[in-house]
LUMKOLLUM-403983 format. One record per residue (C-alpha): residue in three letters; x, y, z; residue number from 0. Coordinates in steps of 0.05 Angstrom, whole numbers, plus 5000, padded with zeros to 4 digits. Example, Ala and Ser with C-alpha at 12.3 -4.5 7.8 and 13.67 -1.06 7.14 Angstrom:
<rs>
+------+------+------+------+-----+
| type |   c1 |   c2 |   c3 | seq |
+------+------+------+------+-----+
|  ALA | 5246 | 4910 | 5156 |   0 |
|  SER | 5273 | 4979 | 5143 |   1 |
+------+------+------+------+-----+
</rs>
This chain:
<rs>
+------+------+------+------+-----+
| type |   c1 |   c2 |   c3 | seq |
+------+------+------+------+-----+
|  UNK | 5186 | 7479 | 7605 |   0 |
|  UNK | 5248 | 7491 | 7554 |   1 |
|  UNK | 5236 | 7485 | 7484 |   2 |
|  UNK | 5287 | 7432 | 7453 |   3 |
|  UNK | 5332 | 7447 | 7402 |   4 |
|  UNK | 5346 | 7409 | 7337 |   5 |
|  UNK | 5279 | 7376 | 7356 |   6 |
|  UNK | 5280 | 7323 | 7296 |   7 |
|  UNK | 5340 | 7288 | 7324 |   8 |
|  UNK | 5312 | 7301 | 7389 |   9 |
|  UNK | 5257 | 7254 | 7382 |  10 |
|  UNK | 5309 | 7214 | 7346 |  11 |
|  UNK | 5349 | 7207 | 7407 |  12 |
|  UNK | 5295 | 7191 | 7455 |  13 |
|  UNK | 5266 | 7141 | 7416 |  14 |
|  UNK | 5338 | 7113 | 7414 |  15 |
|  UNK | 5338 | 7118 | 7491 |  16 |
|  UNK | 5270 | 7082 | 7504 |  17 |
|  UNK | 5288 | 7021 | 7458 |  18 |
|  UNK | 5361 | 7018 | 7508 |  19 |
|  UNK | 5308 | 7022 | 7566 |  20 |
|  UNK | 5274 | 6956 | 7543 |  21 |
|  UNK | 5344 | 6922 | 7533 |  22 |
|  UNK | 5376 | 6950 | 7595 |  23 |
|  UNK | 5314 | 6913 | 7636 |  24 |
|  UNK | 5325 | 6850 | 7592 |  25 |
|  UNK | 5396 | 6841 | 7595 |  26 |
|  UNK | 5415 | 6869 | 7660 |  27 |
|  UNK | 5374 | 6837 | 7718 |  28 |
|  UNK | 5402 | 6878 | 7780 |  29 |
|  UNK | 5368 | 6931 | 7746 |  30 |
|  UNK | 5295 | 6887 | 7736 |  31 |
|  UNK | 5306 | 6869 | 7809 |  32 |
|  UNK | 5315 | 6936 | 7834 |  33 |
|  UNK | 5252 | 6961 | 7797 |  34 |
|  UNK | 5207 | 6906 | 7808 |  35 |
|  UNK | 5222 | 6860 | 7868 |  36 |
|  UNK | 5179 | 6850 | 7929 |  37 |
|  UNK | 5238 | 6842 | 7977 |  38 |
|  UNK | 5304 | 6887 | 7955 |  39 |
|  UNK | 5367 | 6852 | 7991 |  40 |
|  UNK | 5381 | 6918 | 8042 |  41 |
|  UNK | 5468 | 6904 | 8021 |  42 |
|  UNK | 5457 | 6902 | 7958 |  43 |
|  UNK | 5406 | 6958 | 7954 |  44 |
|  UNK | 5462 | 7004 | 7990 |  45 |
|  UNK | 5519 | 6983 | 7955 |  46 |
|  UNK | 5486 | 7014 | 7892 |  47 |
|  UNK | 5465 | 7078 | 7928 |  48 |
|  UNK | 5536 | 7092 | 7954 |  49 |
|  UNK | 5562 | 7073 | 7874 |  50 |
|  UNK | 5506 | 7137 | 7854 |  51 |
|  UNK | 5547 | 7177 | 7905 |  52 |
|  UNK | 5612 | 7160 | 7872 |  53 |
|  UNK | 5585 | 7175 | 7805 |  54 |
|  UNK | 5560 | 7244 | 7823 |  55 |
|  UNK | 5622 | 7260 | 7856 |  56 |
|  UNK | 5663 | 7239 | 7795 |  57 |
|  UNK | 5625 | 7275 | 7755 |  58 |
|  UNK | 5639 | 7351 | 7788 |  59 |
|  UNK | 5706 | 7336 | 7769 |  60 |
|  UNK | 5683 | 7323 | 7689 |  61 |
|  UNK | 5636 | 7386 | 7696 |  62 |
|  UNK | 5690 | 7425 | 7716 |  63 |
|  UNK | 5739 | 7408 | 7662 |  64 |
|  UNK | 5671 | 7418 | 7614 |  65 |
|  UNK | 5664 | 7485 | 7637 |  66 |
|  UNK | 5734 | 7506 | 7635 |  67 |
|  UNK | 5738 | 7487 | 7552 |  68 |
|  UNK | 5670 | 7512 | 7546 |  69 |
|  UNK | 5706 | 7590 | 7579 |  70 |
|  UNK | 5747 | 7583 | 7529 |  71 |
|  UNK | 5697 | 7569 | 7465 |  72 |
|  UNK | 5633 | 7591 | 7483 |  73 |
|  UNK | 5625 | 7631 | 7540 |  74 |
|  UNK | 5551 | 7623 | 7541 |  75 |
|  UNK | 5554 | 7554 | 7543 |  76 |
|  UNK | 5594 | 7561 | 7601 |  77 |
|  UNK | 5547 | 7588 | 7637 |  78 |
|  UNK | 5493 | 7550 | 7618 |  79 |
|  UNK | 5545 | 7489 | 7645 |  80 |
|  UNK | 5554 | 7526 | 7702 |  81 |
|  UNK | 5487 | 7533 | 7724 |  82 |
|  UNK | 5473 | 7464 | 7713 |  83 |
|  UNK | 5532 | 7433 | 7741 |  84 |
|  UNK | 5516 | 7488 | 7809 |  85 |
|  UNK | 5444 | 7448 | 7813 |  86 |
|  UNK | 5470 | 7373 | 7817 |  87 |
|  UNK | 5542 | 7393 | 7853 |  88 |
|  UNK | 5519 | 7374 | 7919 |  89 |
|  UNK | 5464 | 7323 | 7904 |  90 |
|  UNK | 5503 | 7268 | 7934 |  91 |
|  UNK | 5475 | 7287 | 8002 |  92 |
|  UNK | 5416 | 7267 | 7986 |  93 |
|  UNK | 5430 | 7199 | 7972 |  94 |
|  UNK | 5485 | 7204 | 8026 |  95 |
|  UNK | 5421 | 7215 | 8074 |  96 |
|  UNK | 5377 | 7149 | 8049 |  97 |
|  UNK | 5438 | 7112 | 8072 |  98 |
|  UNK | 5447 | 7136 | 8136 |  99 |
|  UNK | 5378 | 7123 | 8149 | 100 |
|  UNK | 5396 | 7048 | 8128 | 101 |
|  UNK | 5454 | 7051 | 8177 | 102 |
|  UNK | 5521 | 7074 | 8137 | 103 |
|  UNK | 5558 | 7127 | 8153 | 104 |
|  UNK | 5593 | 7181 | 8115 | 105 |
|  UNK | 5662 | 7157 | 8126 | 106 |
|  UNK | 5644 | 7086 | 8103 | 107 |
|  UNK | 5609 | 7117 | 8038 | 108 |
|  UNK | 5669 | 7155 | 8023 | 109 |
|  UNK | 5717 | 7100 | 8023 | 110 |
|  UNK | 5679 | 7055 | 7984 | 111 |
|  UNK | 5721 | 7051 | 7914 | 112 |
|  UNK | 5681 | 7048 | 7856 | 113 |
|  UNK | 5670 | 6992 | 7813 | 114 |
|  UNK | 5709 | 6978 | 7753 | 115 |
|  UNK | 5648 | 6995 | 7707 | 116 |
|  UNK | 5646 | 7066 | 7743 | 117 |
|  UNK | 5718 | 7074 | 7729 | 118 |
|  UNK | 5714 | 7058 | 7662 | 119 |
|  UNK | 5665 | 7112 | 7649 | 120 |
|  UNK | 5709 | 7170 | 7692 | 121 |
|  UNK | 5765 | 7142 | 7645 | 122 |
|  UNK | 5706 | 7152 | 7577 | 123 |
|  UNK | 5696 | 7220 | 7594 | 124 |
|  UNK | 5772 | 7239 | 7617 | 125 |
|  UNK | 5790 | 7211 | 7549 | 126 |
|  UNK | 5726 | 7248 | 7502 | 127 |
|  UNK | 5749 | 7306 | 7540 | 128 |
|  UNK | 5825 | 7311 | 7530 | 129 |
|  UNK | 5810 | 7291 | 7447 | 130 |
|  UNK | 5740 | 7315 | 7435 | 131 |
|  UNK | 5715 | 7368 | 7480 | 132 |
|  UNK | 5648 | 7368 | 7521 | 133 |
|  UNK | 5611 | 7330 | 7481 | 134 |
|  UNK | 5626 | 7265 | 7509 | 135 |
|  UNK | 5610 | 7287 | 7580 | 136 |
|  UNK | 5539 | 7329 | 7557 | 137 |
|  UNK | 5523 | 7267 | 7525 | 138 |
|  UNK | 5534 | 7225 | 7581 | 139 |
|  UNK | 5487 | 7277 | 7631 | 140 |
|  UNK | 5430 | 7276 | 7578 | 141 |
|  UNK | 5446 | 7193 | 7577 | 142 |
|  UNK | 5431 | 7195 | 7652 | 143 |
|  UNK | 5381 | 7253 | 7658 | 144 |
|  UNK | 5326 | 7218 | 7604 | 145 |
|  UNK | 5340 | 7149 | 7622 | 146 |
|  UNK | 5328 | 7162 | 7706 | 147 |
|  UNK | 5262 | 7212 | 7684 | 148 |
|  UNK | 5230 | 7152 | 7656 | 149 |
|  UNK | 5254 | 7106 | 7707 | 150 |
|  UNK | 5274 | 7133 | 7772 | 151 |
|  UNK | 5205 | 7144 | 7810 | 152 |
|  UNK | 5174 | 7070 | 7795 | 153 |
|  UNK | 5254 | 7045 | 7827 | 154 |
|  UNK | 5239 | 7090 | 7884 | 155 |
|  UNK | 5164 | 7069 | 7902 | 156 |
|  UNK | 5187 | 6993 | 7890 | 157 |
|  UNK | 5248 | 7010 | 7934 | 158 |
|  UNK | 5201 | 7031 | 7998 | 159 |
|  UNK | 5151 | 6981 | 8004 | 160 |
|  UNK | 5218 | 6935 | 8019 | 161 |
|  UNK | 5254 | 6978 | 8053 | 162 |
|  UNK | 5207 | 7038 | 8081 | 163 |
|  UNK | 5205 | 7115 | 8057 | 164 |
|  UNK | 5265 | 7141 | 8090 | 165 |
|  UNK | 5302 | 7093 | 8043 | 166 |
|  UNK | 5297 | 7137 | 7999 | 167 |
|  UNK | 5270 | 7197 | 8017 | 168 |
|  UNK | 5336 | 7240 | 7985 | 169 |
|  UNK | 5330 | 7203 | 7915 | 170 |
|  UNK | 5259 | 7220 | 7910 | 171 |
|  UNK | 5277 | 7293 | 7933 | 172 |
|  UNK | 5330 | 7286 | 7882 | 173 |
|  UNK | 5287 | 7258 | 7821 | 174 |
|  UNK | 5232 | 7307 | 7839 | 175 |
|  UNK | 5276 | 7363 | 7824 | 176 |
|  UNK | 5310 | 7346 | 7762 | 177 |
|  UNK | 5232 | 7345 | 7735 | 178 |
|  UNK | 5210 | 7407 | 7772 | 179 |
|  UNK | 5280 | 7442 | 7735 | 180 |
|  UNK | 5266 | 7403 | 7662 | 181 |
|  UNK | 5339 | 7380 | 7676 | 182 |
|  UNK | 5343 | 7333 | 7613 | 183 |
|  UNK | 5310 | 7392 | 7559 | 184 |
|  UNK | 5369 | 7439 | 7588 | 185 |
|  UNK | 5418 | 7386 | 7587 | 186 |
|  UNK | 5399 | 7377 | 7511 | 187 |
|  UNK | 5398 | 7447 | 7492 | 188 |
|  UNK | 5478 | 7454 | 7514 | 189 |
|  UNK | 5487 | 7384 | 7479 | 190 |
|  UNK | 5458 | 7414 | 7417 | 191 |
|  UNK | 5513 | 7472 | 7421 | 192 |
|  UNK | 5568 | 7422 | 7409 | 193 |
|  UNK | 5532 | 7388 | 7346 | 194 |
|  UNK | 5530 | 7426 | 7282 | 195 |
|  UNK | 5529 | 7371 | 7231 | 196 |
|  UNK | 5506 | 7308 | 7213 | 197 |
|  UNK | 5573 | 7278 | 7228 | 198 |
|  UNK | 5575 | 7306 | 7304 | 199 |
|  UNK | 5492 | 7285 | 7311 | 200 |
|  UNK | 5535 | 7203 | 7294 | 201 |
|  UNK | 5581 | 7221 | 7352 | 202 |
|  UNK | 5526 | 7239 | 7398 | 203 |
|  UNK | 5494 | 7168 | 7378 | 204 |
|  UNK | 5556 | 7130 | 7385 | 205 |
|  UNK | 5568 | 7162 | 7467 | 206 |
|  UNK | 5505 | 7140 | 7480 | 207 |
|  UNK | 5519 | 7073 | 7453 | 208 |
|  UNK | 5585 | 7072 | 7493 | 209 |
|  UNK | 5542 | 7095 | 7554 | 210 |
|  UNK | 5486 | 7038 | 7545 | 211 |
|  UNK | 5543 | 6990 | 7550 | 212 |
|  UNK | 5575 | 7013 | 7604 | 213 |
|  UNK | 5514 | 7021 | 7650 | 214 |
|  UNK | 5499 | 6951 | 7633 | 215 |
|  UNK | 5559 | 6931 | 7657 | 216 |
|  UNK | 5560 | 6965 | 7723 | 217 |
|  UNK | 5479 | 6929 | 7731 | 218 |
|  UNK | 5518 | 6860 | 7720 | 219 |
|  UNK | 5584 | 6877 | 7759 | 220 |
|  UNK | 5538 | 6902 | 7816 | 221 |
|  UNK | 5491 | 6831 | 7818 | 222 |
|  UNK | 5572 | 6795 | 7818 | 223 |
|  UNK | 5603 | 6823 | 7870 | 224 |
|  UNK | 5538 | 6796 | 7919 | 225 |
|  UNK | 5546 | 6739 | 7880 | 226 |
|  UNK | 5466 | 6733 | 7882 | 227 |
|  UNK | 5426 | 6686 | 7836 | 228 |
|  UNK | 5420 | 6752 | 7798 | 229 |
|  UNK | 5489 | 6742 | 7767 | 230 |
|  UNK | 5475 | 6677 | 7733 | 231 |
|  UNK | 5405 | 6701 | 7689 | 232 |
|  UNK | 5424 | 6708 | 7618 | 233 |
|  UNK | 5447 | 6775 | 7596 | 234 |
|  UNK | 5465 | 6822 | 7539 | 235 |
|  UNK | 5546 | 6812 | 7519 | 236 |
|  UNK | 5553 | 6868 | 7557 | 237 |
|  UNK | 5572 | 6821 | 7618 | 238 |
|  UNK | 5633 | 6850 | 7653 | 239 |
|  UNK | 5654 | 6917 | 7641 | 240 |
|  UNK | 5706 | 6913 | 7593 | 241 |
|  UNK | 5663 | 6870 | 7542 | 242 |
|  UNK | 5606 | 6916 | 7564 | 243 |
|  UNK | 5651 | 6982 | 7537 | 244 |
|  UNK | 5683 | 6934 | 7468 | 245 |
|  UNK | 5619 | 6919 | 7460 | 246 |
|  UNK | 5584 | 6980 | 7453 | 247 |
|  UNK | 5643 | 7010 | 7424 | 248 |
|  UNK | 5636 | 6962 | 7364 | 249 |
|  UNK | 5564 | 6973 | 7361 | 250 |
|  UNK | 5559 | 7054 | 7358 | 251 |
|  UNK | 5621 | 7045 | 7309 | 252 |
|  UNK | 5574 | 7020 | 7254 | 253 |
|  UNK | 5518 | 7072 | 7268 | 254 |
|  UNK | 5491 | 7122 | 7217 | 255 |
|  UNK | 5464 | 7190 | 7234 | 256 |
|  UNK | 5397 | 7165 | 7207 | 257 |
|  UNK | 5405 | 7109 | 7266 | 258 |
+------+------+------+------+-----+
</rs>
């Protein structure tokens, strides 16, 4: 197991990350469903698998673009980016599996467009990218990498006894191996070579504020477009993607690095 860096704000952070956890359940109730229901709707269930397909492949193109500013800074982080990026770059066929199992093929995965909330974040991390560097997009992995560690295997045992093991057979093959590989300490470690003072540990804090809002929003833009009685619970602001991504903006804008 890797030995975190800047371990302070590292505690700091996660703490940060399991009070979003509470929210997230609270305010977006796709996610509570997913986690917790007795009898997953099989569409709806799918729908979100083939959006964690279009997220991973939108994200080899951010990892890319990471590791080509990263060649040019800091070689070593390069290849620490590198390595990590080589580990998730095909992960998709894992999920792509669970779904074929539940009947979809490749070709219909593939030209599924993603939700708005999905584009929104490709357009985040284009943007943190083109004015910031990598920090936006390390950020975003560690975002993902801590929040599905302490949440992923209870979505996949709820998710068989509705709709059997090889449901999701390639998620749990996928979770199992971002533990087994400590994916979220090495993911912090190369976030931790982009922050150097207290001012870059705020802009850390305010990306994963922007991230919280966003993921919210895809939750509550996912339960819409079924139009299930999932849609109409109450709900953080957060409630369509755009007010999910002002909202969170306006939040991590009055954070402090003490937050």
């Amino acid at each position: 197991m890797s030995k975190a860096i800047n371990p302070e704000f590292f505690a700091s952070v996660n703490k940060l990350l399991d009070s979003m956890i509470e929210t997230f359940y609270e305010y977006a109730p796709a996610a509570r469903y997913l986690s917790s229901s007795r009898n997953i709707d099989k569409e709806l269930f799918k729908r979100h698998t083939v959006e964690t397909i279009l997220r991973i492949r939108l994200a080899r193109i951010a990892d890319s673009k990471a590791i080509q500013h990263f060649t040019k800074t800091d070689p070593f982080l390069a290849q620490k980016w590198s390595e990590y990026s080589a580990e998730e770059m095909l992960h998709d066929r894992l999920f792509l599996k669970d779904l074929k199992n539940l009947g979809m093929t490749e070709e219909e995965v593939y030209a599924t467009p993603p939700l708005l909330a999905t584009r929104l974040l490709q357009g985040y991390l284009y943007y943190t990218l083109e004015h910031e560097g990598p920090r936006g997009v390390i950020s975003k992995s560690y975002f993902v990498e801590y929040t599905t560690r302490k949440t992923q295997a209870m979505w996949n045992e709820n998710a068989k006894r509705s709709l059997g093991r090889e449901a999701v057979k390639g998620a749990e093959a996928h979770h199992n191996y971002d533990v087994a590989e400590d994916h979220s300490t090495e993911v912090w470690n190369v976030l931790m070579g982009t922050v150097e003072s207290a001012e870059d540990e705020k802009r850390v804090l305010y990306h994963l504020n922007v991230y919280f809002g966003l993921f919210v929003a895809y939750f509550n833009e996912l339960a819409a477009s079924f139009n299930t009685a999932l849609s109409a619970e109450p709900r953080h602001p957060a409630t369509t993607a755009v007010a999910g991504a002002l909202t969170a903006a306006r939040t991590a804008a009055e954070l402090r690095p003490e937050a």
